[in-house]
One Martini backbone bead per residue (centre of mass of N, CA, C, O) as a GRO file, in nm:
protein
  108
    1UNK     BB    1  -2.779   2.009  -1.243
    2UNK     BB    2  -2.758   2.005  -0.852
    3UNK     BB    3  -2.950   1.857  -0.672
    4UNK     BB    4  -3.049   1.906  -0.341
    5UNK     BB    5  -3.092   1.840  -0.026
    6UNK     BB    6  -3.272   1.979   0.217
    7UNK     BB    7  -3.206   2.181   0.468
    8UNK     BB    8  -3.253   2.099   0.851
    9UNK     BB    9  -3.032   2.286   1.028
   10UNK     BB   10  -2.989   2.367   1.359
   11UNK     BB   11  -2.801   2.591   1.600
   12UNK     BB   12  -2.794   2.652   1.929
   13UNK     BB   13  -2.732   2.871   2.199
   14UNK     BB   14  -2.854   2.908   2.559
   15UNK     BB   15  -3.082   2.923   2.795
   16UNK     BB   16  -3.280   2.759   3.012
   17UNK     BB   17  -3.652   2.872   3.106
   18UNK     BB   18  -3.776   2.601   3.028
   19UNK     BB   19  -3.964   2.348   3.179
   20UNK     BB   20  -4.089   2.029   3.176
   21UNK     BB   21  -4.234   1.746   3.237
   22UNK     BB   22  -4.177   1.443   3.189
   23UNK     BB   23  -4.326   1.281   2.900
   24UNK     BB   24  -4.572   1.071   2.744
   25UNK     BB   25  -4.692   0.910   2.486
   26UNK     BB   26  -4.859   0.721   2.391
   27UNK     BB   27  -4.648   0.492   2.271
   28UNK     BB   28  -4.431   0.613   2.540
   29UNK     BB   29  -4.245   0.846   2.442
   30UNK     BB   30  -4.044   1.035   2.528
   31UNK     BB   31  -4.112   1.390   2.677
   32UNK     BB   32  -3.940   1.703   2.654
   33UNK     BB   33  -3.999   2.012   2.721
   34UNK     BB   34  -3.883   2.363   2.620
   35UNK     BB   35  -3.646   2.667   2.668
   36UNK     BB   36  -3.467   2.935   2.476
   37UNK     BB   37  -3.246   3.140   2.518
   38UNK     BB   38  -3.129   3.408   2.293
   39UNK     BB   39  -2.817   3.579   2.217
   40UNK     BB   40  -2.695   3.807   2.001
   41UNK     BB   41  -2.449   3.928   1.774
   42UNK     BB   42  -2.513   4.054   1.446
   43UNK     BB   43  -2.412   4.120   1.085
   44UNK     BB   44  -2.598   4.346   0.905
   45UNK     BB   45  -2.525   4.515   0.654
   46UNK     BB   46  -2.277   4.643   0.840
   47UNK     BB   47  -2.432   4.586   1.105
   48UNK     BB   48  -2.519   4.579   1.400
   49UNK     BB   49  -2.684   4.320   1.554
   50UNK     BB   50  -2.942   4.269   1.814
   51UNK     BB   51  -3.044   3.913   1.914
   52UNK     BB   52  -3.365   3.788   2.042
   53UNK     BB   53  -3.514   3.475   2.177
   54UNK     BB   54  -3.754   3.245   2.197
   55UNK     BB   55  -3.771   2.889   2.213
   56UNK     BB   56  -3.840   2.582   2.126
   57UNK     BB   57  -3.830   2.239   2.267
   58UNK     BB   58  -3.775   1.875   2.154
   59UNK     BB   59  -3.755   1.598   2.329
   60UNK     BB   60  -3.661   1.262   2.231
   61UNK     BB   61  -3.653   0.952   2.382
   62UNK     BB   62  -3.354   0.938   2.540
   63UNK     BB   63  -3.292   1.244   2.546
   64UNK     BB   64  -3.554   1.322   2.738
   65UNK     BB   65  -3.351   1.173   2.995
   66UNK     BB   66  -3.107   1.375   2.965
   67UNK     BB   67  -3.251   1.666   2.987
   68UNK     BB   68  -3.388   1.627   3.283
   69UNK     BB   69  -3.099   1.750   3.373
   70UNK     BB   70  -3.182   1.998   3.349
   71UNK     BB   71  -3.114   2.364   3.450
   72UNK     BB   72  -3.248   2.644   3.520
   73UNK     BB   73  -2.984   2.851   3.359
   74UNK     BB   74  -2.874   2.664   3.156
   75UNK     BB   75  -2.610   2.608   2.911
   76UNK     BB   76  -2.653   2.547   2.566
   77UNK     BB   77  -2.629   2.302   2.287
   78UNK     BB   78  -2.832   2.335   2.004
   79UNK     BB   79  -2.950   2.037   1.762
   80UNK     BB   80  -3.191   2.052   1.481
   81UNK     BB   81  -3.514   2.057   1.390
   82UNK     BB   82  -3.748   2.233   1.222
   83UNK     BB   83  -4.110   2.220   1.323
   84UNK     BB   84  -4.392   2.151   1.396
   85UNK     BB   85  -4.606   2.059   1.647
   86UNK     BB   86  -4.836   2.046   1.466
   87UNK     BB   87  -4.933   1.981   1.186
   88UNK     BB   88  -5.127   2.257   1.179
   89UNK     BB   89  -4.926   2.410   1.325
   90UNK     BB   90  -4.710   2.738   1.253
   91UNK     BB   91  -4.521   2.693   1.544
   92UNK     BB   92  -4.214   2.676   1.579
   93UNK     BB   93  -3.988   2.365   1.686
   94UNK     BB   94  -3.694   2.260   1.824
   95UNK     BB   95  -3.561   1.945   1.728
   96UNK     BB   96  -3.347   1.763   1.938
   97UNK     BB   97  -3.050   1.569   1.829
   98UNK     BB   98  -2.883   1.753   1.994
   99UNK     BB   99  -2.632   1.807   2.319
  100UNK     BB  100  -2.467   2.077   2.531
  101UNK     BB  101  -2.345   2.171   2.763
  102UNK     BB  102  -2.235   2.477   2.912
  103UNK     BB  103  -2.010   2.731   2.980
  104UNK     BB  104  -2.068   3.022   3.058
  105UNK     BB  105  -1.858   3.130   2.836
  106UNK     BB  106  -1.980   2.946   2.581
  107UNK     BB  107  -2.289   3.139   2.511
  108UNK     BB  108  -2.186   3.196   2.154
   0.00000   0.00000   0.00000
């Protein structure tokens, strides 16, 4: 049997809704922390269904001086690891890995 590791990796793309001020950690590290709207028709058991839903991100290092440049209500395609925010919390939130604005058309 060819045992596998873990994988731990979403894409996502819609609307950024939510963005916070760059922040540093102790450590210097720079954080800029944001909100995704997703919106999307997905196929579930031969049925269409409307799935919506916002996501916390967390952009990291050099990353989050690049999307410091991102504008409320722009279109984005976040790819990351799902991860706790902090050690004890069981809130789930999108550590973005890469990014890429989106033309509006492309937002799917």
């Amino acid at each position: 049997m060819d045992i596998q590791d873990p994988v731990n990796e979403v894409t996502l793309s819609g609307e950024l809704v939510e963005r916070a001020l760059l922040r540093y950690t102790p450590a210097g590290i720079p954080i800029l922390d944001a909100r995704l709207a997703h919106r999307c028709e997905v196929a579930q058991a031969g049925q269409r269904r409307q799935v919506e839903f916002d996501i916390a991100l967390s952009f990291a290092g050099p990353m989050a001086y690049s999307a410091d440049d991102l504008q409320l209500g722009q279109s984005i395609s976040a790819t990351g690891f799902l991860a706790p925010r902090r050690r004890q919390s069981k809130t789930l939130i999108l550590h973005v890995t890469r990014f890429a604005p989106l033309h509006p058309n492309q937002n799917r």
